[in-house]
N, C-alpha and C positions, 0 to 999 in steps of 0.2 A: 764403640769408643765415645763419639759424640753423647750419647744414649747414659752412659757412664760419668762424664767431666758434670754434664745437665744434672746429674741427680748429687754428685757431689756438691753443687754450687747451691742447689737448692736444699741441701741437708748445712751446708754452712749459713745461709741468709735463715732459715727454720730456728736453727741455734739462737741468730744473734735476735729475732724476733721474740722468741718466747721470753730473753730477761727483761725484755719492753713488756710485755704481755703481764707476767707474771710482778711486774714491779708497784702495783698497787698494793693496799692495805686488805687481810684477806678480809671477808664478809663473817660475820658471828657464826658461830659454829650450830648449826640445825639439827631437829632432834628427827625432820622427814625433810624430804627431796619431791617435789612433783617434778617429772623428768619429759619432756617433750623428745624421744628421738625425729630426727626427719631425715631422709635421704633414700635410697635406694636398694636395689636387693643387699647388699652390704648391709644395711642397717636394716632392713626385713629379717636375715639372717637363715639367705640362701647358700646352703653348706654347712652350715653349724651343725652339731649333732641332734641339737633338741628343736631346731627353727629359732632361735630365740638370739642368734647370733650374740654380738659382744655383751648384750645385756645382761644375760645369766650372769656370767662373773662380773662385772659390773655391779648390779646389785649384789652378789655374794659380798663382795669387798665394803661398798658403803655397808652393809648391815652390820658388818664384824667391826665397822668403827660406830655403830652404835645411831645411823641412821637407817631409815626405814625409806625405801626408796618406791617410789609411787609412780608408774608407769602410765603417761595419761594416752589418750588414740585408742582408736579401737585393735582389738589380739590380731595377730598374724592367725589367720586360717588354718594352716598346715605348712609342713617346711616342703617342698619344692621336692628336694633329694630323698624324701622319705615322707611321703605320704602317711603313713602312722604315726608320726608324731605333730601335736598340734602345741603351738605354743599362746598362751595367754597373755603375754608380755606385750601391752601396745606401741604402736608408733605409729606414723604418717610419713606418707611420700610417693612416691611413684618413680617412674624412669630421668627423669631431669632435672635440673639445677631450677628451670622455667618454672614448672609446675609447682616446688617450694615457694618461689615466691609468689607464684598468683595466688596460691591458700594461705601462706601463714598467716596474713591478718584474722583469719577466722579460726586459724587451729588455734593463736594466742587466747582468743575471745573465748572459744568452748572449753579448753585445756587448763587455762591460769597455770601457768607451766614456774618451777624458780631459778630449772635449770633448760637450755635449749642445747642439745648436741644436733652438729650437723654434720652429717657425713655423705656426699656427693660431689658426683666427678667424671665416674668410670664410664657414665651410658655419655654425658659429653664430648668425653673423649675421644669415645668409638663415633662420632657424628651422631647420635642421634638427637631431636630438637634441634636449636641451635646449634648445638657444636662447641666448639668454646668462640664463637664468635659472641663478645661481649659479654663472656663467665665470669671475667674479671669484677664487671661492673655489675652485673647481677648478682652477684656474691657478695658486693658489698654492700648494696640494696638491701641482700635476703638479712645482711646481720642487723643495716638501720635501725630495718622494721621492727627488731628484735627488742634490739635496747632500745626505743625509742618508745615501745609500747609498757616499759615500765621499769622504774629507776632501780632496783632492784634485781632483774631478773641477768642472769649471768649464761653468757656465750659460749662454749667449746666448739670450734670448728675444726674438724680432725682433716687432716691433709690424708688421699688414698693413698691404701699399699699399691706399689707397682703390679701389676699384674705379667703374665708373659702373651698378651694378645697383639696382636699387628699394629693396635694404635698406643702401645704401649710408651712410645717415645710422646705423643699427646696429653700422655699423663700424667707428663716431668712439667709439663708449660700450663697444664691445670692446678699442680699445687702450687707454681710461683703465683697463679692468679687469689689461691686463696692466701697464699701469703700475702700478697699485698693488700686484698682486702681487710685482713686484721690491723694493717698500719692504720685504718683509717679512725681505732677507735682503740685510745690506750685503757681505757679501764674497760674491768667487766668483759672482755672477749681472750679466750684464750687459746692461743695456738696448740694443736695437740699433734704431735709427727710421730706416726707408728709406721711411715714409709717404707723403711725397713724392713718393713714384714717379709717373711721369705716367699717368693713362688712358690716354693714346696710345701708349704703348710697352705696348700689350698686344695678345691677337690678338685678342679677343674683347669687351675691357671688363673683365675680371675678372683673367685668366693671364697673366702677365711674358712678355712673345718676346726680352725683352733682359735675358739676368740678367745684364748685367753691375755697374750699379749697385748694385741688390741686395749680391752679391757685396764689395762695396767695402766696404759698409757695415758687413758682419757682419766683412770680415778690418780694419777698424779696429778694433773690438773685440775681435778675438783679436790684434791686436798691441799692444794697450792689456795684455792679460792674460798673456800670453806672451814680452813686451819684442820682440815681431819690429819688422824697420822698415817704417814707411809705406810708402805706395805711390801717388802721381800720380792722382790719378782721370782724367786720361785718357790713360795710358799703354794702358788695354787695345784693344787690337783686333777689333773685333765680326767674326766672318763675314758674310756679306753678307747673307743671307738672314736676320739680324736687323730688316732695316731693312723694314718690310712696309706697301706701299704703301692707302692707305686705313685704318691701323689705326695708324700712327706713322711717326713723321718724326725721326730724329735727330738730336740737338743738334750744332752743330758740336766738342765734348770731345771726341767719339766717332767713330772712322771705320767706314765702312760703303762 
């Protein structure tokens, strides 16, 4: 119950944040995207069907509004869950909030990135690194760094889905941390809350097997910041092998 009221309050404070966020002038409209993802197996995109987690649809959606979305970091190896498939889709990160921030001044510098998604949380959560001993302040650091290293370049920081693991009540006080972290900087950083995401569309309780939601989520925010247009949430088409029996059931939006 506690567990429950926490995530309510933090889906209500999510809300009232993002018309702060989203309350700038959007940025000209792009004909490409160099895309920096950074964060953790979530954004590695362990579980996904292809390794390439939310990014596949992701770029599926930028492209159909007529950008070219450019992936900088070096490719995911292989996906974790399925060894056969390898995904080419770059990004950067490792297990912790920490290690974002020790590198990003040099992934900015190799990268020239116009867009930075950030998605980490879950290994904090669970203790590892720090912890969220001082996530808050790191978080807000990690975005500084971001915009500060160039007037132009534009923020999505995505709050985690809940997972169903033991430190899962850790992971309602890690997205107030990145919540508050975006109070620090009204233009140019946007709050993206796919928190909702269901348990059940994971393979494991923790890893997305269906980025598509996800995906939605975050290209609402970059067409909030970029004037691109909407997009249907359930216009996309999952492969099949999304829908994974004993671990999630797909809503009828979505075909599978």
């Amino acid at each position: 119950m506690r567990r429950r009221n926490a995530q309510r309050w933090v889906g209500a404070f999510a809300a009232a944040i993002v018309l702060i966020a989203v309350s700038g002038a959007a940025a000209k409209v792009p004909t490409a995207l160099r895309i920096l993802a950074i964060g953790e197996s979530t954004t590695q995109g362990a579980g996904s069907i292809d390794g390439c987690g939310y990014r596949t649809e992701l770029g599926n959606l930028l492209t159909k509004a007529a950008v070219v979305p450019v992936w900088t970091g070096p490719p995911n190896g292989g996906n974790p869950y399925n060894p056969a498939m390898d995904c080419t889709t770059g990004w950067r990160g490792n297990s912790t909030l920490e290690y974002l921030q020790t590198n990003i001044a040099a992934w900015l510098a190799s990268d020239q990135p116009d867009a930075v998604i950030i998605m980490t949380g879950i290994n904090n959560s669970a203790g590892v690194g720090l912890g969220l001993t001082g996530f808050e302040t790191n978080y807000t650091n990690l975005i500084g760094t971001i915009r500060n290293w160039s007037p132009t370049v534009q923020v999505f920081a995505v709050m985690i889905p809940y997972s169903s693991a033991p430190w899962a009540t850790n992971e309602v006080w890690a997205n107030v941390g990145i919540i508050h972290a975006t109070w620090a900087y009204p233009s140019r950083v946007f709050l993206v809350d796919p928190s909702g995401y269901p348990t059940r569309w994971t393979v494991d309780g923790i890893h997305p097997s269906d980025y598509g939601p996800i995906a939605h989520t975050i290209y609402a925010s970059m067409a909030t910041a970029y004037g691109l247009p909407g997009v249907p949430w359930g216009s996309v088409v999952l492969p099949g092998g999304s829908c994974r029996p004993g671990f999630e059931r797909a809503p009828t939006a979505w075909h599978c």
